[in-house]
C-alpha positions as protocol buffer text, in pm:
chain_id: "A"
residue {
  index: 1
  type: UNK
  ca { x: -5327 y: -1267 z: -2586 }
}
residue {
  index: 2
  type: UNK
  ca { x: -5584 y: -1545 z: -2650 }
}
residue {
  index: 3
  type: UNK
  ca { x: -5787 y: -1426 z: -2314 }
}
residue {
  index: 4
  type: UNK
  ca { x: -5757 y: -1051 z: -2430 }
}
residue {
  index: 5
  type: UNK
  ca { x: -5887 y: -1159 z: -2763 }
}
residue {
  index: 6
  type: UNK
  ca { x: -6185 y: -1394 z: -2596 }
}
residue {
  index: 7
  type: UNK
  ca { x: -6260 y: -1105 z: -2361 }
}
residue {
  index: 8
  type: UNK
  ca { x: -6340 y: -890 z: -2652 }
}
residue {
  index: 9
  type: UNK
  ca { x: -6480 y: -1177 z: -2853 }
}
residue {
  index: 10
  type: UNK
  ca { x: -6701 y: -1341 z: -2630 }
}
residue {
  index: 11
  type: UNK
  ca { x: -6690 y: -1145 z: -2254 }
}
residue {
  index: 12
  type: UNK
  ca { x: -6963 y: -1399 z: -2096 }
}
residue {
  index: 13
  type: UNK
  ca { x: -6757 y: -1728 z: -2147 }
}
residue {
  index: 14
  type: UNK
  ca { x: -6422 y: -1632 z: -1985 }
}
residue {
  index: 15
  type: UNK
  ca { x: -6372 y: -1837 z: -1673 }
}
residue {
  index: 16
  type: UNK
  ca { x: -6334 y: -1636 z: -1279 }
}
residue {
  index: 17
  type: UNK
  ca { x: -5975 y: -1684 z: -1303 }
}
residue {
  index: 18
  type: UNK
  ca { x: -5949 y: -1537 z: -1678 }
}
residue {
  index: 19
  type: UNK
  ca { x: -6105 y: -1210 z: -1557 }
}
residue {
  index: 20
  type: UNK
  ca { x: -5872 y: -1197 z: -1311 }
}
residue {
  index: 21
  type: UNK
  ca { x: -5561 y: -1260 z: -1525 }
}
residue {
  index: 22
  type: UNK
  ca { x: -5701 y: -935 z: -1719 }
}
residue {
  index: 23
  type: UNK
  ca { x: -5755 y: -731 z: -1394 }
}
residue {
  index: 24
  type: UNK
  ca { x: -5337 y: -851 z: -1311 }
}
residue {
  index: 25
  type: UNK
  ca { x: -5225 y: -689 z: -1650 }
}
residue {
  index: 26
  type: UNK
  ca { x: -5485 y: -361 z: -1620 }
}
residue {
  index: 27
  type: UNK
  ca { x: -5434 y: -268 z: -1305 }
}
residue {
  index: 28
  type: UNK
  ca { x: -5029 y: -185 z: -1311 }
}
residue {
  index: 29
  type: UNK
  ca { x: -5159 y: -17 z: -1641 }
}
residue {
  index: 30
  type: UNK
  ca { x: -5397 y: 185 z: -1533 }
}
residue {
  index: 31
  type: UNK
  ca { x: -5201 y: 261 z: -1239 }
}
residue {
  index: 32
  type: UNK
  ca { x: -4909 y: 404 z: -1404 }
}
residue {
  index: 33
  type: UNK
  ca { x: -5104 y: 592 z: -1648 }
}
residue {
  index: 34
  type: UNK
  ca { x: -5293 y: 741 z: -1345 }
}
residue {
  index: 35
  type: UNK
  ca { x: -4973 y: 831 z: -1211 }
}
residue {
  index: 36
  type: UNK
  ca { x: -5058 y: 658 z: -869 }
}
residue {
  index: 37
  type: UNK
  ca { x: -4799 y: 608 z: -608 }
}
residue {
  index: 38
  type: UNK
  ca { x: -5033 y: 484 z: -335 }
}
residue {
  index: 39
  type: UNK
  ca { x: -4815 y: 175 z: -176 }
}
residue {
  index: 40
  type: UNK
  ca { x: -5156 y: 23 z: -141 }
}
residue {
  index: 41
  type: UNK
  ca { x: -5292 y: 1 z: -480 }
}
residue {
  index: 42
  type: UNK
  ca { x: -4917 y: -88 z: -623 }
}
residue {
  index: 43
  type: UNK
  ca { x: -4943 y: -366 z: -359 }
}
residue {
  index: 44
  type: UNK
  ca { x: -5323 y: -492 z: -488 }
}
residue {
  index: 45
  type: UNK
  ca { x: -5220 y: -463 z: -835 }
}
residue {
  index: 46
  type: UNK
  ca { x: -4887 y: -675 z: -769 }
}
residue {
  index: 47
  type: UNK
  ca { x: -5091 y: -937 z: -612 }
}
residue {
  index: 48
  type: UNK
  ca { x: -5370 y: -961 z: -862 }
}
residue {
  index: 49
  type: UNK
  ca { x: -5008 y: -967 z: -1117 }
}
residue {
  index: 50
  type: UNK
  ca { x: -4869 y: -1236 z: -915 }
}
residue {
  index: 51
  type: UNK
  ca { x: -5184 y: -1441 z: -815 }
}
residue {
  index: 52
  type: UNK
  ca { x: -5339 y: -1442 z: -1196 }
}
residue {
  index: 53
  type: UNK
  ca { x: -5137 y: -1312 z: -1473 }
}
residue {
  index: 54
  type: UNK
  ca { x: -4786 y: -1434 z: -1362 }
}
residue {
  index: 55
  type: UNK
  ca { x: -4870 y: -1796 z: -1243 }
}
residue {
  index: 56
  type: UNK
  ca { x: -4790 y: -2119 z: -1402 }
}
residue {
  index: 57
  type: UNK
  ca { x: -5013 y: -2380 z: -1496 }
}
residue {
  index: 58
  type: UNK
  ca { x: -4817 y: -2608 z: -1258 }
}
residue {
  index: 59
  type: UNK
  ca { x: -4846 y: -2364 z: -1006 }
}
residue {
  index: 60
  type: UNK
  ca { x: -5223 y: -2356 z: -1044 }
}
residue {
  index: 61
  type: UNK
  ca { x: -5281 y: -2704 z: -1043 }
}
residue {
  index: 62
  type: UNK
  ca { x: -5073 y: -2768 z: -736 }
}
residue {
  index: 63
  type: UNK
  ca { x: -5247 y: -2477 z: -552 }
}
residue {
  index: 64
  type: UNK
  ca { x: -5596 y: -2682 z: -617 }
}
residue {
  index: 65
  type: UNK
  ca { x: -5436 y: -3053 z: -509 }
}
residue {
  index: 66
  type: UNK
  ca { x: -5319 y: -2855 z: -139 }
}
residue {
  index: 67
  type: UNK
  ca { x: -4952 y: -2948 z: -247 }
}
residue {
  index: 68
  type: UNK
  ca { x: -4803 y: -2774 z: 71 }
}
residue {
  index: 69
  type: UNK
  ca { x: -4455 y: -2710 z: -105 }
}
residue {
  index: 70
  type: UNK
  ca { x: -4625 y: -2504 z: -431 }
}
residue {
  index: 71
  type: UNK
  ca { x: -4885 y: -2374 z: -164 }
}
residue {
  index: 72
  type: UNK
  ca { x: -4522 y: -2183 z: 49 }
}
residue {
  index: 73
  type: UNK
  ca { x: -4447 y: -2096 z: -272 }
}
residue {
  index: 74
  type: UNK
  ca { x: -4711 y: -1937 z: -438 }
}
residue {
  index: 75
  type: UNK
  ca { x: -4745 y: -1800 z: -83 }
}
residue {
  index: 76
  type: UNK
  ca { x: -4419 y: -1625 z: -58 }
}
residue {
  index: 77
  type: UNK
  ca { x: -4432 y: -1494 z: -419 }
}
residue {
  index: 78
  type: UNK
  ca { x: -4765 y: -1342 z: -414 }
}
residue {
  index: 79
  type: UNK
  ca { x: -4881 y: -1248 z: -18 }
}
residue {
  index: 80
  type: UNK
  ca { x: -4510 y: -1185 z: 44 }
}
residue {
  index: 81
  type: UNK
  ca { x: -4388 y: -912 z: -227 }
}
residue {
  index: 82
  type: UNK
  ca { x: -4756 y: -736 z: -214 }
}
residue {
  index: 83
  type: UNK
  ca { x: -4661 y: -731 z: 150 }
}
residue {
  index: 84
  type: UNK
  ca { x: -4316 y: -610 z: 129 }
}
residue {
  index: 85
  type: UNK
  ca { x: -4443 y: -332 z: -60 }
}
residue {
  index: 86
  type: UNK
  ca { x: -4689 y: -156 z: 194 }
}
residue {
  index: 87
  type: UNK
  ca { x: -4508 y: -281 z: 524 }
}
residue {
  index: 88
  type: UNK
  ca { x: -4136 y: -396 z: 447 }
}
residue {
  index: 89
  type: UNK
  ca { x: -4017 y: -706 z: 587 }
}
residue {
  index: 90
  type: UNK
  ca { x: -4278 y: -731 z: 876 }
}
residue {
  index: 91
  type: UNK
  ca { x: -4575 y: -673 z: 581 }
}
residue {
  index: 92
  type: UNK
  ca { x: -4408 y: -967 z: 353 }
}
residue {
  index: 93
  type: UNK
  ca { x: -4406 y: -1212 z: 672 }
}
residue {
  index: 94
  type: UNK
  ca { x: -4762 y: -1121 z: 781 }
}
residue {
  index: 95
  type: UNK
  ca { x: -4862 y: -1119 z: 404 }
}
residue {
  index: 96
  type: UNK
  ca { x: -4681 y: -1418 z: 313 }
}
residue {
  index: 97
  type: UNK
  ca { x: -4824 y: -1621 z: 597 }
}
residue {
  index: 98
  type: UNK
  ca { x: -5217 y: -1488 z: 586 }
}
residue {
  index: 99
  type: UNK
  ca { x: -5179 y: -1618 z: 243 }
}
residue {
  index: 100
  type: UNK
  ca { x: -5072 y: -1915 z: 258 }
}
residue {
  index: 101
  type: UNK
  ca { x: -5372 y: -1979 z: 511 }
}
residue {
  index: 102
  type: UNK
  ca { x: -5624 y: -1841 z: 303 }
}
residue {
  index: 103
  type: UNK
  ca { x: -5518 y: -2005 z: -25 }
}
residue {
  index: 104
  type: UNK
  ca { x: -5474 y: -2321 z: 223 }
}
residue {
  index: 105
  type: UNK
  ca { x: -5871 y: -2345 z: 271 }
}
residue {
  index: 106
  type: UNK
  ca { x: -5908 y: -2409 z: -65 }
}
residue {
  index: 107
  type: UNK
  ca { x: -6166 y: -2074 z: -155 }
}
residue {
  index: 108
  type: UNK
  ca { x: -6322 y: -2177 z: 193 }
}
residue {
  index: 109
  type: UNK
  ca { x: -6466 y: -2481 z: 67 }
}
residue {
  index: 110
  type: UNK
  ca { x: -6681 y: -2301 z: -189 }
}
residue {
  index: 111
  type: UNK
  ca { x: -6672 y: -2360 z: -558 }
}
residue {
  index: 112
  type: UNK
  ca { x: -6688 y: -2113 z: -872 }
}
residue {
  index: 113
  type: UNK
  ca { x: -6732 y: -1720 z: -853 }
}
residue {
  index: 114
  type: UNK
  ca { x: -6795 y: -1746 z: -497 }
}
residue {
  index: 115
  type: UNK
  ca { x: -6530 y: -1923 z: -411 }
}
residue {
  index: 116
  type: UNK
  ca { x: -6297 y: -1683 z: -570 }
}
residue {
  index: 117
  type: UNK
  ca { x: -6493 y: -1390 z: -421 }
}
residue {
  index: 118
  type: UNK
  ca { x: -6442 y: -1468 z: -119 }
}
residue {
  index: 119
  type: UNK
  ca { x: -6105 y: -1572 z: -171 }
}
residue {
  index: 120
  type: UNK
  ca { x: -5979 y: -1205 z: -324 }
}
residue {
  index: 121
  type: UNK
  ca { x: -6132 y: -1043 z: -36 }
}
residue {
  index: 122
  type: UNK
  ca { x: -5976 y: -1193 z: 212 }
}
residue {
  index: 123
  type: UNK
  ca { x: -5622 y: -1143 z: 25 }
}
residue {
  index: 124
  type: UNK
  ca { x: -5714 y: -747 z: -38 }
}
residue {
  index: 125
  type: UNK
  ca { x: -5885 y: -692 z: 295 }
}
residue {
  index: 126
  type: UNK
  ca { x: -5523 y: -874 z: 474 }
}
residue {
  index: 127
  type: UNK
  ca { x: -5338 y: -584 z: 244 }
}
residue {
  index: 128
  type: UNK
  ca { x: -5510 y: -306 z: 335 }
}
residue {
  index: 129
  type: UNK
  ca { x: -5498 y: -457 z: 725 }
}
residue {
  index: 130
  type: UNK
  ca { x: -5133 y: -480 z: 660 }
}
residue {
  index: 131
  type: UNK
  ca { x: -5100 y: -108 z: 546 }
}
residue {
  index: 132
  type: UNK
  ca { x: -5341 y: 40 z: 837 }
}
residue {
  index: 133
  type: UNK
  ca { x: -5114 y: -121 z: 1103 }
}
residue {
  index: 134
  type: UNK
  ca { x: -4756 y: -86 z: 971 }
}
């Protein structure tokens, strides 16, 4: 509630990773008001759920110190189940592991809004991969 509220409030000082806890909670919104049943935009939505809106602090923190454990984790939760969802059990494998690797570089080493950025993309562009070949 306190990030809805500082969206409104004051839009320009929410952090990357606050706009993208907003974008996890509007998206299955907008979605289901839309009446969309495209696997491919339920799976994008569930990830930016999952990799935002959903995670723990703990999670977060361990994501950012390369903890290899929370890293399988966080992996499995949020590559895997967007995965499952456009490609079945193949999709949450392929998902599952193309995140962990991506989320294993760290934001590839970049910092900030472009870190993230390029981060997102890779995740979305290993979906809709994922959905074009299963």
């Amino acid at each position: 509630m306190i990030v809805i509220r500082s969206m409104v409030t004051h839009p320009n000082q929410l952090k990357w990773w606050q706009w993208g806890q907003i974008l996890g909670v509007m998206l299955p919104i907008l979605l289901l008001s839309a009446r969309v049943q495209h696997p491919l935009f339920w799976a994008i939505a569930f990830h930016f759920f999952m990799d935002f809106t959903a995670q723990s602090d703990e999670t977060a923190a361990g994501k950012g110190q390369n903890d290899t454990r929370v890293l399988l984790y966080h992996a499995f939760i949020s590559g895997g189940y967007a995965g499952l969802i456009i490609g079945g059990l193949p999709g949450l494998v392929i998902s599952a592991v193309a995140h962990f690797l991506i989320d294993s570089t760290n934001k590839f080493g970049f910092t900030g809004l472009a870190g993230a950025i390029l981060d997102q993309a890779a995740h979305i562009a290993t979906l809709i991969i994922i959905w074009w070949l299963l």
